[in-house]
N, C-alpha and C positions, 0 to 999 in steps of 0.2 A: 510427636506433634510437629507440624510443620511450623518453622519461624520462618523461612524467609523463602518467600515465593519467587516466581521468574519474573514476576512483570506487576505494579499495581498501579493502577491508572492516579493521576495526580489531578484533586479534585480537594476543594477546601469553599471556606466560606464565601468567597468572590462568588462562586458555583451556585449556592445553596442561596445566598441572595437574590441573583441576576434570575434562580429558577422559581422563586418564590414571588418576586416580582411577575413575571411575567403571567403565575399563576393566578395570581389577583387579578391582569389585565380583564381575563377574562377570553384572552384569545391564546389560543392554545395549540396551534394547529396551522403552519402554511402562512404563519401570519407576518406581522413584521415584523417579529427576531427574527424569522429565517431570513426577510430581505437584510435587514442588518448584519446578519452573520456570511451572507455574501457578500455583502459590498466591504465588508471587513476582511474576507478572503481573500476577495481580489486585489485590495491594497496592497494585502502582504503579499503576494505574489506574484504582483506585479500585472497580472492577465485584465484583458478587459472587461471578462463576465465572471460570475462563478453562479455555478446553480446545485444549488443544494437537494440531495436526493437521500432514500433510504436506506444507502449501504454504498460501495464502495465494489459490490459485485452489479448493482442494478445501476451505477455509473457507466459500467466499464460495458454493461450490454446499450444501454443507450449511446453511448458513443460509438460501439459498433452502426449501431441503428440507423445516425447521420448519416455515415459515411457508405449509406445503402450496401452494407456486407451481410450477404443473404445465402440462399440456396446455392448448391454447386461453388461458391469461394469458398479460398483455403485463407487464412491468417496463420503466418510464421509467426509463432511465440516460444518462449524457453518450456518447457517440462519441468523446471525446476523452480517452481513455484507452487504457491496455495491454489487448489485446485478451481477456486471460483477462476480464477483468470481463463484458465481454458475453456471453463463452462459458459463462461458469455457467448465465449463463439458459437458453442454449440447451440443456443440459445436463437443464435438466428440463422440458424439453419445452415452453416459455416462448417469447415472444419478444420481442427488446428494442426498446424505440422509443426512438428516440435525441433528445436534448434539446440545442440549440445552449449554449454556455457564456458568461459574460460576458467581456469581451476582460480587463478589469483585474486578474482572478484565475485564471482558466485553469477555474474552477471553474464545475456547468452553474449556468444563471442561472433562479431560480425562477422568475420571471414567464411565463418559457414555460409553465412545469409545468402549469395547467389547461387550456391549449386542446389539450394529447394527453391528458388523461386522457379515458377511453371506459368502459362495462361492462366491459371485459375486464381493465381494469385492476387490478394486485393488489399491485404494491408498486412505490416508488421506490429506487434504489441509488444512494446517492451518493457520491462520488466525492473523497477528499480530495488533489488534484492535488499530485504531488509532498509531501506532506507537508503542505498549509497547507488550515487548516481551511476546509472548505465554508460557506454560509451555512444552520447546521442549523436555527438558530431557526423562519427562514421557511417553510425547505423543510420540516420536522416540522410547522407550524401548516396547510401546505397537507394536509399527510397526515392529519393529525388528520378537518379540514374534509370528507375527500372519502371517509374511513375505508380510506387506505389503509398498508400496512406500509413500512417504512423499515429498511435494511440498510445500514450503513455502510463501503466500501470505503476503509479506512483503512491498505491497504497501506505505505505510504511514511511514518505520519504520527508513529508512536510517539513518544511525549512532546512533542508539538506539544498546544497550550492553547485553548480556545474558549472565552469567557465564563467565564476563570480556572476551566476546568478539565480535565484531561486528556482528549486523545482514547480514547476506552474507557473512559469514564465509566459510559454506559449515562444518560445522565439525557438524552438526547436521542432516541437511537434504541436499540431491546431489543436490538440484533446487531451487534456494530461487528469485523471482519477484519483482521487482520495479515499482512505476508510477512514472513520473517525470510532473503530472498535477499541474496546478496552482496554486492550495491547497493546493500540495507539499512541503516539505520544498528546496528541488532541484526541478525545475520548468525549463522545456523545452516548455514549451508552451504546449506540452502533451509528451509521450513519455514513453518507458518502457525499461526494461533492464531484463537480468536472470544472474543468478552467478553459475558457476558449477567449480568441480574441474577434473569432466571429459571429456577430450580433444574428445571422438569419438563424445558424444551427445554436446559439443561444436560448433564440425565442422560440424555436421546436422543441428545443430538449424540456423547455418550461412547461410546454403544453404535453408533451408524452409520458413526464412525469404525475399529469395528473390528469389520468384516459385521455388526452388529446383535448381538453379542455379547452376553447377558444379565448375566455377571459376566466383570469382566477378569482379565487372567491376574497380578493381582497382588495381587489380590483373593482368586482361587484360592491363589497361593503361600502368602500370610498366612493362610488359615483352619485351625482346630485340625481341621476333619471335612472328608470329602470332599465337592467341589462340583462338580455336572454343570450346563454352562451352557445355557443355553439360545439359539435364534436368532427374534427375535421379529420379522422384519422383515427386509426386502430390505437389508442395509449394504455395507461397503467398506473396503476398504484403505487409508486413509487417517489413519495410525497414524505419531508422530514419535519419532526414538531417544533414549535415554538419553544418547548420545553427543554426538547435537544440542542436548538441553537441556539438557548442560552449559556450551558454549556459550553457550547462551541466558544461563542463570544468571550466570556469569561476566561477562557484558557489561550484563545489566540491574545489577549493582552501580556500574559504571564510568559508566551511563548520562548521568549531571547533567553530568559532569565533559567527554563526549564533545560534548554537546549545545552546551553550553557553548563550545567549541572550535571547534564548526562554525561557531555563531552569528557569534565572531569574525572567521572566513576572509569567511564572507560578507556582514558590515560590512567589511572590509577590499575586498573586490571594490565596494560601494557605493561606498565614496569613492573609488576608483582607476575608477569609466566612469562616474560621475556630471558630466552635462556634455558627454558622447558624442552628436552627433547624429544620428549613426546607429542608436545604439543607445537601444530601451527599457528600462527596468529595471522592478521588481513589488519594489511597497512593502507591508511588513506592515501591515496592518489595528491599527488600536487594542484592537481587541476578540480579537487572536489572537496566539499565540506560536508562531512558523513553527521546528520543526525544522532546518531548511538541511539535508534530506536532500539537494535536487537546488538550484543557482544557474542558473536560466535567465536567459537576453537572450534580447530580440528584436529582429532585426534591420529595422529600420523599412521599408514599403515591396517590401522583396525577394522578388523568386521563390526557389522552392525552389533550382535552378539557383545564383543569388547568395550564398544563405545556404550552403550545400553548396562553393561558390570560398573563402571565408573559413575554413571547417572544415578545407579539405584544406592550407593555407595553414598554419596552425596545427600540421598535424599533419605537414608537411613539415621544420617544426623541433622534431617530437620530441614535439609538448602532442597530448595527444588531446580530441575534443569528442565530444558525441553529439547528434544531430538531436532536438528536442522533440518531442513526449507525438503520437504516432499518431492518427490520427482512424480508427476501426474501418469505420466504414459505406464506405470507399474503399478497404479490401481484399477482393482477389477472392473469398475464402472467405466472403461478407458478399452475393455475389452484385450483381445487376444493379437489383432494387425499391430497393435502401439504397445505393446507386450513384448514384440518379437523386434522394435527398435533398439537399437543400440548407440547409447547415447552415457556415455564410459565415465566421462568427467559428474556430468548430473548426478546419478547414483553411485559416483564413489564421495561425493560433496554429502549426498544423503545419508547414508553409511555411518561415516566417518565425524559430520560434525554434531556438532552441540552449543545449547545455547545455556548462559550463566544468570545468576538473576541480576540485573538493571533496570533501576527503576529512581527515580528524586529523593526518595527517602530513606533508602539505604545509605545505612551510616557507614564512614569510614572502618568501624569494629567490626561491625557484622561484613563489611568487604572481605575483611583481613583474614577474618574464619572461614571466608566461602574458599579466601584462595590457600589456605593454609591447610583445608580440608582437600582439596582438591588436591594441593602433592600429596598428601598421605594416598589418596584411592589411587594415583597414578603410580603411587611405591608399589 
């Protein structure tokens, strides 16, 4: 029987109130928790807008969207991420070229970035690995230089710090994405969100998240006169509930307090395989404050085969693990041209590491077993 899982979303009564409430409201749907849960986003992150969507991949294609990345553009992103991230591109008719990553941060490494940029090139996506921030500075000076867009796949990273300050700032890149999956450290059950600080592709992202809609239907409910809206533009379904963003709300209150908690499991896992020589570990940057949404190792050396004997070992006593961060260009829906890439660091990252379970409610005991079990499968 499995006791102690990789990840459990932290969700308690605050939750179960705030969603029960809302359910009474009677509005359910678009309503205003979601504006609530935005303007509570944007608080904490400082950005001028935040607009709530239904996932965190239907962000990252609407933010393509704005920034008109269409047919024939390419967008430089890493390979070595959750495959929605390349799929937005593809989404609008885009194609991704993938960027090897630096071994020390899992994160892609900018030095590559100008020898793929070409004409066709129209924006870079980057990519905040497990939560810990990218190097935006350079990667944004290169975009600057080369006048190209920059979108921030900041999935995993909420409330993670870069140059002392929150990811979804906006002071780096105009589009920074959220998941709010169960994974998550904020957990709506799924759900995404974007952060800009400009109000025109603000008030488009509002309307193409719900078919191009000219007034929302909350807009409509609150006006004193009748309003026929209008559809200005090809949109989509991609609209989150009031349900969810209570949820959301609930849990961005508790946030510091969560953050906080994770940070400690995984200084705790630091000092418990620090010394390991089999094991790698990935040390926080001076200039970044790492969420600990995910604790990866890497297992030094090992085939996939190796590292995959220690996972099942682990999970033969109950701890479950999960294989590290995918390299895209090596699954088949990715075809045969992006097959034949060689991109050395990515797929020795994918190989090689693993993830441990972390999560709020893992107890100091049940730590001590995961890593106590984990020398043994490493003897």
């Amino acid at each position: 029987m499995l006791k102690i899982p990789v990840a459990k979303p932290d969700l308690g009564d605050e939750e179960v109130a705030l969603v029960t409430e809302t359910i009474r409201s009677g509005w359910i749907t678009q309503g205003p928790r979601v504006a609530e849960f935005e303007r509570d986003f944007a608080a904490y992150t400082g950005a001028a807008h935040a607009i709530a969507l239904s996932s965190c991949t239907t962000a990252l294609h609407l933010a393509l969207k704005v920034l008109d990345v269409g047919e024939g553009d390419e967008v430089i992103v890493p390979s070595h991420t959750f495959i929605a991230t390349a799929n937005a591109i593809r989404y609008c008719g885009a194609q991704p070229v993938f960027v090897d990553i630096d071994p020390a941060t899992l994160n892609l490494n900018p030095q590559l970035i100008p020898a793929l940029i070409t004409p066709r090139t129209k924006a870079i996506l980057v990519v905040h690995q497990v939560g810990r921030p990218a190097d935006l500075e350079t990667i944004c000076a290169i975009a600057r230089q080369h006048k190209l867009a920059v979108v921030e796949d900041a999935a995993c990273a909420i409330g993670s710090e870069y140059q002392g300050r929150k990811i979804g700032h906006n002071y780096f890149a105009p589009l920074v994405c959220f998941s709010f999956h169960p994974r998550k450290i904020v957990s709506t059950g799924d759900g995404g969100m974007i952060t800009t600080d400009n109000a025109e592709w603000a008030a488009r992202l509002r309307r193409l998240r719900q078919h191009g809609m000219s007034v929302n239907d909350l807009q409509r409910h609150q006006s004193a006169t009748v309003v026929t809206e209008e559809y200005l533009e090809l949109g989509y379904n991609y609209r989150m509930t009031d349900l969810q963003a209570a949820m959301g709300v609930a849990q961005l209150r508790r946030l510091p307090k969560i953050i906080a908690r994770r940070r400690e499991l995984a200084a705790n896992y630091d000092r418990a395989l620090t010394g390991l020589p089999q094991l790698e570990l990935f040390r926080e940057p001076g200039n970044a404050l790492w969420n600990q949404q995910t604790y990866l190792v890497r297992l030094k050396g090992a085939s996939p085969v190796q590292r995959d004997e220690v996972m099942q070992k682990l999970l033969a006593v109950g701890i479950a693990t999960r294989r590290g961060i995918m390299s895209i260009h090596r699954e088949a829906c990715y075809g045969s041209a992006y097959a034949a890439q060689s991109l050395p660091e990515s797929e020795r990252a994918s190989d090689q590491c693993f993830c441990l379970p972390l999560y709020t409610q893992l107890t100091e005991a049940e730590q001590q077993h995961v890593t106590e079990q984990l020398r043994r499968a490493l003897a």
